[in-house]
C-alpha positions in Angstrom: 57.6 -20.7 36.7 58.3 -17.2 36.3 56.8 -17.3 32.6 53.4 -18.9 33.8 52.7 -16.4 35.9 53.7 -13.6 33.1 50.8 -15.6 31.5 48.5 -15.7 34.0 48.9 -12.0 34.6 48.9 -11.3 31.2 45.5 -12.9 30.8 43.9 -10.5 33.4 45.3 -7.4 31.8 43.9 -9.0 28.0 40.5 -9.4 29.8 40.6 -6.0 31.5 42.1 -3.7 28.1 39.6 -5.8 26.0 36.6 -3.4 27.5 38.7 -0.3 26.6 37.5 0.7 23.3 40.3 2.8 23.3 43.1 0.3 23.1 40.8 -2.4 21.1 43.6 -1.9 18.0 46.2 -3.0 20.5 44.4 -5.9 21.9 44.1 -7.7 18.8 47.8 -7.7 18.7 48.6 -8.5 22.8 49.8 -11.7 23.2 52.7 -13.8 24.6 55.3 -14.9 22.5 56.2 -18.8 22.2 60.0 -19.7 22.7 59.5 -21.2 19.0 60.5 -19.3 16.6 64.0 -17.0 17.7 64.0 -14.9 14.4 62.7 -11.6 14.5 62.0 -10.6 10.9 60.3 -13.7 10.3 58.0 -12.6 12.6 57.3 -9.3 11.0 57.4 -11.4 7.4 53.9 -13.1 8.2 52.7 -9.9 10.5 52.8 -7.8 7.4 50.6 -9.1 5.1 47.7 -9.2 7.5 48.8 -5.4 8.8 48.6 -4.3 5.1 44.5 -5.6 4.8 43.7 -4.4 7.8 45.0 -1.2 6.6 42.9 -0.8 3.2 39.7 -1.9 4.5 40.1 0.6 6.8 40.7 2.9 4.4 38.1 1.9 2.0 35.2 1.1 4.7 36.3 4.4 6.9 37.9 6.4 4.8 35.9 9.8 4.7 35.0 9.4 8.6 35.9 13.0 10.2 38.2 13.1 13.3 37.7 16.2 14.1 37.5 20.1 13.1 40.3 21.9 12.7 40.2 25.5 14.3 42.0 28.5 13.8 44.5 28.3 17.4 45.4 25.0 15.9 47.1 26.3 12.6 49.1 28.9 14.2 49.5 26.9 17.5 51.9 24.9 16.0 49.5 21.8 15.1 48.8 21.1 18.7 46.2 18.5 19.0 45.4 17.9 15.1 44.8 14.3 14.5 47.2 13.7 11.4 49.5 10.7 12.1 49.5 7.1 12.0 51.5 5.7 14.7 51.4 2.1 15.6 54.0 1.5 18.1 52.9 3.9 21.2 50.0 6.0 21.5 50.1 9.1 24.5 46.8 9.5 26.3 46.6 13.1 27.9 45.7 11.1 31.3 47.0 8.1 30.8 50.3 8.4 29.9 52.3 6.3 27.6 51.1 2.8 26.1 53.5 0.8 24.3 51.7 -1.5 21.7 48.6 -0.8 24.5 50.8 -1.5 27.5 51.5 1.2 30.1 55.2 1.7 31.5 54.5 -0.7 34.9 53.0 -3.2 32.8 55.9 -3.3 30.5 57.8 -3.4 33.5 56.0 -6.7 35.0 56.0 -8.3 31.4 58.8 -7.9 29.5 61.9 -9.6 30.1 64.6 -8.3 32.8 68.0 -9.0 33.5 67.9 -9.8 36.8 64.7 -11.0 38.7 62.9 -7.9 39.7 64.4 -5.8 37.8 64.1 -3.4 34.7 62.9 -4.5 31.5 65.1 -5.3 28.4 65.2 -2.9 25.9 65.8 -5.3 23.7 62.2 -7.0 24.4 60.3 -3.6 24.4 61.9 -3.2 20.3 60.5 -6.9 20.0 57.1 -5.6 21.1 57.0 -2.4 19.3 58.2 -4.3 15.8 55.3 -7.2 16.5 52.8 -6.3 18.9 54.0 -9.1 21.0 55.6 -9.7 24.3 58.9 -11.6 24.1 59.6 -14.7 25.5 62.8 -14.4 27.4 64.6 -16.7 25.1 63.5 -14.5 22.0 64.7 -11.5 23.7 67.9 -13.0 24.4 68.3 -14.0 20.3 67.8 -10.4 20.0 70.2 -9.3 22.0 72.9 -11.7 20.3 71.6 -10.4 16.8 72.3 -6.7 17.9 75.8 -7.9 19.0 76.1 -9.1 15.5 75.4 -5.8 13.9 77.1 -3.3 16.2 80.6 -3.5 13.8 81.2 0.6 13.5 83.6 1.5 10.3 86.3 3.1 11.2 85.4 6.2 8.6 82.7 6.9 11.3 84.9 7.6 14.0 87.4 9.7 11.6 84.2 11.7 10.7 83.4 12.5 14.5 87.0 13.1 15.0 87.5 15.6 12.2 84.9 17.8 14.6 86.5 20.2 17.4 86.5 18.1 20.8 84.0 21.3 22.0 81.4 20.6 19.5 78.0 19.6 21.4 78.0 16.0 21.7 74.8 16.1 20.0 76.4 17.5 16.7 78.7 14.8 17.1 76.5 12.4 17.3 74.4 13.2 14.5 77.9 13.6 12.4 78.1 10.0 13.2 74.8 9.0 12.4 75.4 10.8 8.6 79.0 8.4 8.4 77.0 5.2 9.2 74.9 6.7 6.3 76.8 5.3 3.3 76.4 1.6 4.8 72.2 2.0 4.1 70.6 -1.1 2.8 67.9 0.6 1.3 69.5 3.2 -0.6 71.7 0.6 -2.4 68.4 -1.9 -2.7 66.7 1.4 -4.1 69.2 2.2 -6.7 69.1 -0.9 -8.0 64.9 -1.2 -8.3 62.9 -3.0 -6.2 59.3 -3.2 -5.4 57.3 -0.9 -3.4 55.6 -4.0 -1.6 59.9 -4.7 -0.1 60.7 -1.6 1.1 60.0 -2.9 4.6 63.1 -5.5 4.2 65.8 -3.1 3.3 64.6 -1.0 5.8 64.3 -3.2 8.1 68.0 -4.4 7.8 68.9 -0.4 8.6 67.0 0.2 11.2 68.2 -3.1 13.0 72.3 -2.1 12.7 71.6 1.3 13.4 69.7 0.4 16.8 73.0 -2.0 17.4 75.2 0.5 16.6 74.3 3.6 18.4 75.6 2.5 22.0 79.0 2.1 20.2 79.0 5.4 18.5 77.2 7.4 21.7 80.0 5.8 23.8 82.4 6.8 21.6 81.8 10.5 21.5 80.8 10.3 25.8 84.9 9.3 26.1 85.5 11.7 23.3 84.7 14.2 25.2 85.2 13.7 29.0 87.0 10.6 28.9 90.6 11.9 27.0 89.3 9.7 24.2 90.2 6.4 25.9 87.2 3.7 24.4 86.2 0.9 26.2 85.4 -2.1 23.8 82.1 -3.8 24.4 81.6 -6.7 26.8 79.6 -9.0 24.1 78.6 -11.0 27.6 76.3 -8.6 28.1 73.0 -7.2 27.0 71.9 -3.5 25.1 71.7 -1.6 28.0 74.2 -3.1 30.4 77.1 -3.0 27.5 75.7 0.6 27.0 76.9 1.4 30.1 80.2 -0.4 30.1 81.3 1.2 27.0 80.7 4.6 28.5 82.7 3.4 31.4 79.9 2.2 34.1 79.6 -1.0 35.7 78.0 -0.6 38.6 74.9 -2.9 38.1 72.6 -0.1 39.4 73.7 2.2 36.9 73.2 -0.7 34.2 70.1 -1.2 35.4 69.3 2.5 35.5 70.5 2.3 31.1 68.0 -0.5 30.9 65.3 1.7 32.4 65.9 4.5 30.6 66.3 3.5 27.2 63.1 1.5 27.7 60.8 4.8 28.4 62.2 7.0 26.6 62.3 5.0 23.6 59.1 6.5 21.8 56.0 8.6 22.9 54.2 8.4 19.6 54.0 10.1 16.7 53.8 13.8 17.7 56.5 14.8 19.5 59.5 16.6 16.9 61.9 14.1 16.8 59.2 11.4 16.1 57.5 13.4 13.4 60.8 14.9 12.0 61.9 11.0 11.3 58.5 9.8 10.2 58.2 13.3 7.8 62.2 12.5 6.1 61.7 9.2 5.6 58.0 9.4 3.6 60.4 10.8 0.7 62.1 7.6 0.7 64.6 9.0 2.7 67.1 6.2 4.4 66.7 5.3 8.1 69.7 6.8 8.8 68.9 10.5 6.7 65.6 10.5 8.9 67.3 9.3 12.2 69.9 11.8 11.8 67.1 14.6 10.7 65.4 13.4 14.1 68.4 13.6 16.1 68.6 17.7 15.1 65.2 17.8 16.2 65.9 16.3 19.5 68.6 18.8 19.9 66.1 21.2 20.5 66.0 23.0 23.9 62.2 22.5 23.7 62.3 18.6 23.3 65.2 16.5 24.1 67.9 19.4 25.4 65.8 19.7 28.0 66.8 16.5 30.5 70.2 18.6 30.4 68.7 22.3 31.7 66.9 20.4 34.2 69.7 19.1 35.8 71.7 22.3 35.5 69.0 24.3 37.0 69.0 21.8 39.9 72.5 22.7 40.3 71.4 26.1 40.3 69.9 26.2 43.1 71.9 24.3 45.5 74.9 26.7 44.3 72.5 29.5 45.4 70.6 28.6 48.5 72.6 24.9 49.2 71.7 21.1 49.3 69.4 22.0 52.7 67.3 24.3 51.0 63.8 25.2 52.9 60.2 25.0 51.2 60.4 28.3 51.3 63.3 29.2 49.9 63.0 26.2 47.0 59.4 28.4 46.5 61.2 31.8 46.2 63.4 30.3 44.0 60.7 29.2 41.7 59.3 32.4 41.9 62.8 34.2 40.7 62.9 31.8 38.2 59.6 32.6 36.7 59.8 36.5 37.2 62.8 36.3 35.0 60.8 35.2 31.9 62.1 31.8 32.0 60.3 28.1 32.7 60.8 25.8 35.8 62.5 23.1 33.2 61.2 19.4 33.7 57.3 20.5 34.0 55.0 21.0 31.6 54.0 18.3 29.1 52.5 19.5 25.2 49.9 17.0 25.8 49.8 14.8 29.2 47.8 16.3 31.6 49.2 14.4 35.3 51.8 13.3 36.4 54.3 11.9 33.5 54.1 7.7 34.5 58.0 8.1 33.0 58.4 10.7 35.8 56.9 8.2 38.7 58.5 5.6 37.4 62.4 6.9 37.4 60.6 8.0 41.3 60.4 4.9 42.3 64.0 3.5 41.7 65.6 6.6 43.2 63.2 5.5 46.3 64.7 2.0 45.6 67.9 2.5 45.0 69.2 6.2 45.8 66.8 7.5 48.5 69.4 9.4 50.6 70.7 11.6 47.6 70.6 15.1 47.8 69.7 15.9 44.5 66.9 13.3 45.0 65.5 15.0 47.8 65.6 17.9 46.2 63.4 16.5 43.3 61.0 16.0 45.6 60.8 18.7 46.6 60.1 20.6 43.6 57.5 17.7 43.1 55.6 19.7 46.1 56.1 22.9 45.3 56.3 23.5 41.8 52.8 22.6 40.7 50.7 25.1 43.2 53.1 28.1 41.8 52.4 27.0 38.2 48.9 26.5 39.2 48.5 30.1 40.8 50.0 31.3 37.7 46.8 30.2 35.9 48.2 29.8 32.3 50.2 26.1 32.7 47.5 23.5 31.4 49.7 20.9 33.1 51.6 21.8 35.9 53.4 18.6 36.9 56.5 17.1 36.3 57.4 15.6 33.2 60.5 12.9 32.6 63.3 14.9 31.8 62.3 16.3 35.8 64.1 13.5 36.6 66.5 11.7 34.6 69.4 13.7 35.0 69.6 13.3 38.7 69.6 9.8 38.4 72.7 9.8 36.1 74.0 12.7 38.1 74.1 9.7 41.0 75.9 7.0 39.3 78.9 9.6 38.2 77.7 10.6 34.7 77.9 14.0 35.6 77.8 16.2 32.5 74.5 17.2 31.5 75.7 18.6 27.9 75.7 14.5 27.3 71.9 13.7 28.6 70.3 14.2 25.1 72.6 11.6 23.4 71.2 9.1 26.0 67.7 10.0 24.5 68.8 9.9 20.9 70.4 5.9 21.7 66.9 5.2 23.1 65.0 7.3 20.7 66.3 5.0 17.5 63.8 2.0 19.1 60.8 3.8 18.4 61.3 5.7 15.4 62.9 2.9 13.8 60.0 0.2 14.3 57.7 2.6 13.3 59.6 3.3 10.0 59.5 -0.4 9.4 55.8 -0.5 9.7 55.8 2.7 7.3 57.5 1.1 4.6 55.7 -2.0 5.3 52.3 -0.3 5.2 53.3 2.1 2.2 52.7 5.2 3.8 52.7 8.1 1.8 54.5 11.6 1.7 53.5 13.6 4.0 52.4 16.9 2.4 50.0 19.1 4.9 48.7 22.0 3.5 49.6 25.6 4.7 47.8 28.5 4.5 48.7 32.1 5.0 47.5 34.9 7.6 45.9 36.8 4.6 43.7 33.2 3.9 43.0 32.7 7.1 41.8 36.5 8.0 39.4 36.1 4.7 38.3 32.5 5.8 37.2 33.7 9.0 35.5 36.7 7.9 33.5 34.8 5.2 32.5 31.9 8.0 31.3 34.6 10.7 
């Protein structure tokens, strides 16, 4: 019953999206799966072909259309705003938010398959939809979920490579060392050495983007009880799905909390193209670079303070305030705060966005199950807070194009609730849910035959003489 009225709901959302000319390329692919067919890479075996003609007539029909001008701020700012990427799993509207194969976070939420009834969607069904374009039926999400099981076998050499680190080492460097061990397992590199045709990539690829997805949790986990846990692992419960085992492995079974992994592995998973670590895995592997080279290149990217680092100095600057002023902090003193903060030459972490313009939807929707689920938490509250005052004060300032709070605003406190206290860790939860995006869209890049990316760089001297030639 539950599936009919997934239908009939979906059917109102085709017929609403199919007037936004916006989202017409993700329309064409929205559509509820059957229970049929279980497999998922015979799914993407008869998707391809039909991808890969759509492709060069666009090419050949609209290939010298311009997008755009390029300006001078552009070039030194970093890129911002160029349109230079094609990125078929999510596209980021500046208003809008995040669309996953043209659905937004609460629709995934209402269509994808959940655990329990109610409840969070499946990462496993949101990596169905971002390889197809297709919501999964719950027993094809399921099937995935037993295929990951299948795959998430770590070598033993990988764990000796983590361990040969100090303990101290940031659990990010130990995570990427881990990501570089699973390395010399890569389907593709050994399908490469041996010759194979350009029009295969995709299946090779495929194969190593699939067991690296399966075996992140495992390796994640592994470095989490590393770390803080005196190195005792818990083995995975193969009872239970991606997010849920996640969890258990790391040494939380509190169904909240699993339901909380489910949640965030879901939206954080990708936020197109753009964003470093996306770019930084899309730019590695359009040398032919494995999965893993470009997941790992991706996972130093994510590293940074300005990207992915960033869940953890929210949370740490939470707790830097209720060491200073305590959990019953005033408006007025949360606003002073701010104001220190600011005055010192640093940022208020957790808001700001390089191109959403609102409210982040990952931001609300993280809200909503701490209103749901944690309401009374201090830390919460105190979110809220910030949610109130933080936006006039950046506002006032009058150089923040977005003011509001973006998803790493929230996720720490969250975790911070459920006992994974240690904020160094946050960005490895990222990088686990990171893989899901960046490695459907490298499917789809191999599958498409993307080329190397090679942008072309000019100096100050060049563009100095451009500009004075143009004036």
């Amino acid at each position: 019953m539950a599936f009919f009225r997934s239908v009939a709901a979906l059917s109102k959302l085709r017929s609403r999206l199919a007037q936004q000319s916006t989202t017409l390329g993700s329309v064409r692919w929205l559509q509820v799966q059957s229970s049929s067919d279980l497999d998922l890479r015979s799914q993407l075996q008869d998707l391809i072909p039909e991808q890969q003609e759509r492709l060069k007539k666009l090419k050949s029909e609209h290939g010298k259309v311009q997008l755009g001008n390029i300006t001078v701020d552009m070039v030194i700012g970093g890129m911002r705003g160029m349109i230079g990427l094609l990125w078929e799993t999510s596209l980021l509207d500046a208003d809008e938010g995040i669309r996953f194969r043209g659905l937004s976070i609460p629709e995934c939420q209402k269509l994808l398959p959940s655990a329990v009834k109610g409840g969070e969607p499946l990462p496993e069904g949101l990596l169905w939809l971002l390889l197809t374009g297709k919501v999964p039926s719950e027993e094809q999400t399921d099937a995935l979920s037993k295929e990951l099981r299948s795959r998430s076998k770590v070598p033993d050499h990988v764990f000796k490579a983590i361990n040969a680190l100090p303990v101290a080492a940031h659990p990010m460097t130990q995570f990427a060392t881990g990501v570089m061990a699973l390395q010399v397992e890569s389907e593709f590199q050994k399908a490469y050495d041996k010759g194979m045709p350009k029009a295969k990539f995709w299946e090779p690829t495929y194969e190593d983007c699939m067991n690296l997805v399966a075996r992140l949790p495992v390796v994640a986990s592994y470095v989490y009880r590393r770390i803080y846990k005196d190195g005792k692992v818990i083995p995975a419960d193969d009872s239970l799905d991606y997010g849920a085992n996640f969890s258990h492995m790391l040494g939380f079974d509190d169904p909240k909390m699993q339901e909380l992994m489910r949640l965030y592995v879901t939206i954080h998973s990708d936020h197109e193209g753009g964003n470093v670590s996306a770019h930084t895995g899309h730019l590695v592997a359009s040398a032919l670079s494995d999965p893993y080279l470009s997941f790992a290149a991706a996972l130093n990217g994510l590293a940074g303070p300005l990207h992915g680092l960033a869940n953890q100095e929210v949370l740490l600057w939470i707790k830097s305030v209720v060491e200073e002023c305590g959990e019953n902090i005033t408006t007025n003193q949360l606003k002073d705060y701010v104001w220190k903060t600011l005055n010192s030459g640093k940022v208020v972490p957790g808001f700001g966005h390089g191109v959403l313009r609102k409210t982040d939807p990952r931001y609300t929707c993280q809200r909503e199950f701490a209103l749901k689920h944690l309401p009374d938490d201090p830390l919460f509250q105190l979110v809220s807070k910030l949610y109130e005052v933080v936006p006039p004060i950046l506002t006032e300032l009058g150089k923040v194009k977005n003011p509001w709070p973006n998803v790493d605003a929230h996720s720490g406190v969250l975790l911070n609730h459920f006992g994974l206290t240690e904020a160094r860790y946050f960005t490895v939860l990222f990088g686990v849910s990171r893989s899901i995006g960046i490695g459907s869209q490298l499917v789809w890049d191999r599958a498409l035959g993307l080329p190397l990316e090679r942008p072309k760089s000019v100096t100050m001297d060049w563009l100095e003489n451009y500009c004075k030639n143009v004036a």
